[in-house]
Structure formats: C-alpha cells, structure tokens
Residue frames as qw, qx, qy, qz and C-alpha x, y, z in Angstrom:
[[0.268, 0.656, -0.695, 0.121, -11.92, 12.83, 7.12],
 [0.910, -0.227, 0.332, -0.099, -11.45, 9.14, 8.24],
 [0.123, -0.584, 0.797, 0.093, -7.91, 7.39, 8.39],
 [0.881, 0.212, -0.264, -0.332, -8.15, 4.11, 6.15],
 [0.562, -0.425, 0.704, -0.089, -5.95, 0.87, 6.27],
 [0.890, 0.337, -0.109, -0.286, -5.14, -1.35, 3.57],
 [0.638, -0.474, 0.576, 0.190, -3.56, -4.23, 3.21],
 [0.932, 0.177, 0.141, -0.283, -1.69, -5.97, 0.73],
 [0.947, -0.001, 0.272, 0.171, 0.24, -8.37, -1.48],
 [0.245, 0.869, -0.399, -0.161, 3.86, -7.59, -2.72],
 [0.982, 0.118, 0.094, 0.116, 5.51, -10.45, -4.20],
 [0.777, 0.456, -0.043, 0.432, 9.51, -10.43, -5.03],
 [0.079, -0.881, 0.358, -0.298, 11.08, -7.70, -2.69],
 [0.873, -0.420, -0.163, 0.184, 13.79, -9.29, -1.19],
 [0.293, 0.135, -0.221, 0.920, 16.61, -6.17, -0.43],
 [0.228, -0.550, -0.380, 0.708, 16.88, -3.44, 1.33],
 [0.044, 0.195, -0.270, -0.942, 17.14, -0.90, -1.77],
 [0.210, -0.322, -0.724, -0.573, 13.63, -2.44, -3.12],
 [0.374, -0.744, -0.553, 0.038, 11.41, -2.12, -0.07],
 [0.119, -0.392, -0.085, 0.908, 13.22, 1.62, 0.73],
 [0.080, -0.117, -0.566, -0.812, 11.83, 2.40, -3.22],
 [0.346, -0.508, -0.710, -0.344, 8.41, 1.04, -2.29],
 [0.369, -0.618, -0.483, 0.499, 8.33, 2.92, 1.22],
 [0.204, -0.213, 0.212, 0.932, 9.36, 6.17, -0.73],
 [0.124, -0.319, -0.648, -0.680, 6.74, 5.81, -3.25],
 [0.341, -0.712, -0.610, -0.074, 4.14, 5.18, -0.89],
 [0.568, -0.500, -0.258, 0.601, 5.26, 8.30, 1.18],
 [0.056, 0.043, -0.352, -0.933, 5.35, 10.89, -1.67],
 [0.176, -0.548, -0.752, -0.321, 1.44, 10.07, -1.50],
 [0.044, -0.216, 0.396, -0.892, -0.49, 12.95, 0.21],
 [0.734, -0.337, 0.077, -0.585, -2.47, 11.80, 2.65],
 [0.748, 0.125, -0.610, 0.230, -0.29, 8.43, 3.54],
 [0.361, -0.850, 0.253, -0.290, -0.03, 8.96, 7.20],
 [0.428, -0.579, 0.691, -0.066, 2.05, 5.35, 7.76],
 [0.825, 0.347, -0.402, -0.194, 3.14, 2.67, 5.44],
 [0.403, -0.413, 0.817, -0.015, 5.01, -0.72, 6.52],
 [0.660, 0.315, -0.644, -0.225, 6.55, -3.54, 4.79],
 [0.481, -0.476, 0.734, -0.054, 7.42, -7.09, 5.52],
 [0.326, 0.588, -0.710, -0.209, 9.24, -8.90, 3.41],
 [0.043, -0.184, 0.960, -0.205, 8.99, -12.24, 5.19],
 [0.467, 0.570, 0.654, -0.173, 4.68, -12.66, 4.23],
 [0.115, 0.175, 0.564, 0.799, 4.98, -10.24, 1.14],
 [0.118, -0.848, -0.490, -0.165, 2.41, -7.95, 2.52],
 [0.018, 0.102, -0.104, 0.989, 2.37, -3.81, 3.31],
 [0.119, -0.665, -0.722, 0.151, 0.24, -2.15, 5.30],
 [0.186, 0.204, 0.185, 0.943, -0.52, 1.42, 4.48],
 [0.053, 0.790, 0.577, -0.199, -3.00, 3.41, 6.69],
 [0.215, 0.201, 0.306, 0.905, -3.92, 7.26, 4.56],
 [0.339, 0.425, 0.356, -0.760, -6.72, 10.02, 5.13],
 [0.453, 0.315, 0.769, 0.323, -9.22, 8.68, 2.48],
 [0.241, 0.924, 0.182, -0.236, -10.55, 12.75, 1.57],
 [0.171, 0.814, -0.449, -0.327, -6.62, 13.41, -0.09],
 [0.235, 0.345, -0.854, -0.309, -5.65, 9.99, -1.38],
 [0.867, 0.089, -0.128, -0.473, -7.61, 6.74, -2.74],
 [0.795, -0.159, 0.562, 0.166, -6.26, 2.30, -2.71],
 [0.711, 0.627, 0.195, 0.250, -6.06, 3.12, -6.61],
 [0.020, -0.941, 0.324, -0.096, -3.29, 5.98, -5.81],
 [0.748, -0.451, 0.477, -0.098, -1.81, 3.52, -3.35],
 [0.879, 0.229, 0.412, 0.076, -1.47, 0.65, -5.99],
 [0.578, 0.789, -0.010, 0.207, -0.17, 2.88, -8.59],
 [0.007, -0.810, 0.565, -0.158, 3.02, 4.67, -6.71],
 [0.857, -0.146, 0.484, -0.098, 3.45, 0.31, -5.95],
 [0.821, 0.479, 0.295, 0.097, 2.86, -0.66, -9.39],
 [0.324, 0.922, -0.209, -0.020, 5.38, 2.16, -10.73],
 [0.240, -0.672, 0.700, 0.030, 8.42, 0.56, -8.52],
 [0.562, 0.303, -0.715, -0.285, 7.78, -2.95, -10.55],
 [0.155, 0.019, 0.930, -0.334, 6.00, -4.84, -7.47],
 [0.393, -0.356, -0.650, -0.544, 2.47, -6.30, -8.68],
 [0.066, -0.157, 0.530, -0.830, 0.09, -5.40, -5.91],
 [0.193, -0.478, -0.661, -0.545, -3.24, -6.30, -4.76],
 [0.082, 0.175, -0.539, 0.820, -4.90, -3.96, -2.20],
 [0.481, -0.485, -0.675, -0.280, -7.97, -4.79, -0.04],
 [0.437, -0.610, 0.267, -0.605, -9.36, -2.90, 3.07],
 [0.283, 0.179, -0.924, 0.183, -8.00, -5.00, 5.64],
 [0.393, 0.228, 0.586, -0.671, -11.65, -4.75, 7.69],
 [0.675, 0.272, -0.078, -0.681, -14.02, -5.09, 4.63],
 [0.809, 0.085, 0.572, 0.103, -15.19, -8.52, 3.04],
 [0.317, -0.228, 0.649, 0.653, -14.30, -9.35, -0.31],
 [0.454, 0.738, 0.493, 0.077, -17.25, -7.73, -2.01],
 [0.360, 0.013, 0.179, 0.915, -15.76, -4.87, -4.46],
 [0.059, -0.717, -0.301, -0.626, -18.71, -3.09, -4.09],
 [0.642, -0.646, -0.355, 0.211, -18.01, -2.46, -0.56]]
C-alpha cells in the first residue's frame, strides 16, 4: 500500500456548483484519501492508496463531470513508462 499524488489540468471550472461536482466525483473513488481544487491555475491535486484505485480511475470520475483532464504524478518525469 503506498499513498500516490497526482496532479493535474482542469480547464473551464469557474463556480462553485462545478468544482463541488468534480470534488464529489473524485471522492466516490475508493481509495481517494484527499482531493483539492484551484480554480485560479486550473489544476487538482488528488493524493489515493494506489492498491484500490489507479490515475485512469481518477481521470475518468473527471472526464464524466465534462472537465478535460490531464493527470501526471506530480514527482515522476514525463516518461509514460514511468
């Protein structure tokens, strides 16, 4: 079990009732232990236990509320095989 961290990019949120939706989603995720927006760089930071949820999980309960998303370990380089 190891606690992950990703950041990433959420373009267009700019209420309250959209970034609640996207804090919900990401919260119905098991294993999500803390999620945070901010609206004011268009980035979320979501740390999760990486043995009960995945960044592809992550992205999706995003993607569902109609924000395009791109998530990257906020420690790793920018190789996708990493």
């Amino acid at each position: 079990m190891a606690i992950q961290q990703v950041q990433f990019s959420i373009k267009n949120i700019d209420d309250a009732e959209g970034i609640q939706g996207v804090i919900t989603a990401l919260k119905n995720i098991d294993g999500v232990q803390a999620a945070e927006l901010s609206p004011e760089t268009d980035t979320g930071i979501v740390q999760f236990e990486d043995t009960k949820t995945s960044i592809h999980a992550i992205k999706a309960a995003v993607s569902m509320v109609d924000y395009v998303t791109q998530p990257f370990p906020v420690d790793a380089p920018a190789n996708p095989k990493n």
